[in-house]
N, C-alpha and C positions, 0 to 999 in steps of 0.2 A: 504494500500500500504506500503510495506518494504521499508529497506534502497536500497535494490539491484533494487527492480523494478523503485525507483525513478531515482538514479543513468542513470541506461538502458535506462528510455525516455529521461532524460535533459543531457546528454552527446553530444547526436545527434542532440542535439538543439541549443543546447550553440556553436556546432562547426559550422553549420549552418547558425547561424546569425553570427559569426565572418566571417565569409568569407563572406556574404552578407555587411557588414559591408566592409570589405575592399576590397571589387568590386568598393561599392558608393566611398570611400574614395580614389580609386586607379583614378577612371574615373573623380571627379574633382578636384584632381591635377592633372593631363595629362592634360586635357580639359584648366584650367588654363593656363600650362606651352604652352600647343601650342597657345593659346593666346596670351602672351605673347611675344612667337618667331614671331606671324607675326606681333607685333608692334614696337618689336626691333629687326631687323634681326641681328643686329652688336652685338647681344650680345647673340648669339645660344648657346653658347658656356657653358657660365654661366650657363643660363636658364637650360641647360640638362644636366649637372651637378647635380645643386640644385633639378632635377625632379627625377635623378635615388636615388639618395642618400633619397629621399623622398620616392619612392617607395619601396626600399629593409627596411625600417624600417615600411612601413606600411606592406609588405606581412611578415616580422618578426613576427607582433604581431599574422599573421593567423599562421603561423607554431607554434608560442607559444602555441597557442591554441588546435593547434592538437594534438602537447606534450602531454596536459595537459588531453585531450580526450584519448590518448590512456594509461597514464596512470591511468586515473581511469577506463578507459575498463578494466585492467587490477585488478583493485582493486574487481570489480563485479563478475569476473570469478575466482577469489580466493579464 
């Protein structure tokens, strides 16, 4: 096996499990945070704050990851 045909399977893998990866991570902090709200209603406010601001850096690291996928997609067809 080449450097390309390696590349071409573990590209689609590695992006694969990052998004697997932050499905799990997205679904227990939501799960959390709405836990959370229904033990403090008086402080929803907070809680959904600190959950999106949590989310947009955990779907960050899948887009990093895409990045990083397409550009070594791009390195293999060079």
């Amino acid at each position: 096996m080449d450097y390309h045909t390696g590349l071409a399977l573990a590209a689609p893998l590695a992006v694969g499990i990052a998004a697997v990866g932050s499905a799990l991570g997205l679904g227990k902090a939501i799960g959390a945070a709405m836990e959370a709200m229904g033990r403090q209603p008086q402080s929803i406010a907070k809680i959904q704050t600190g959950m999106i601001i949590g989310a947009a850096f955990i779907e960050a690291l899948t887009i990093y990851a895409l990045v990083a996928f397409l550009l070594v997609m791009g390195k293999i067809a060079g």
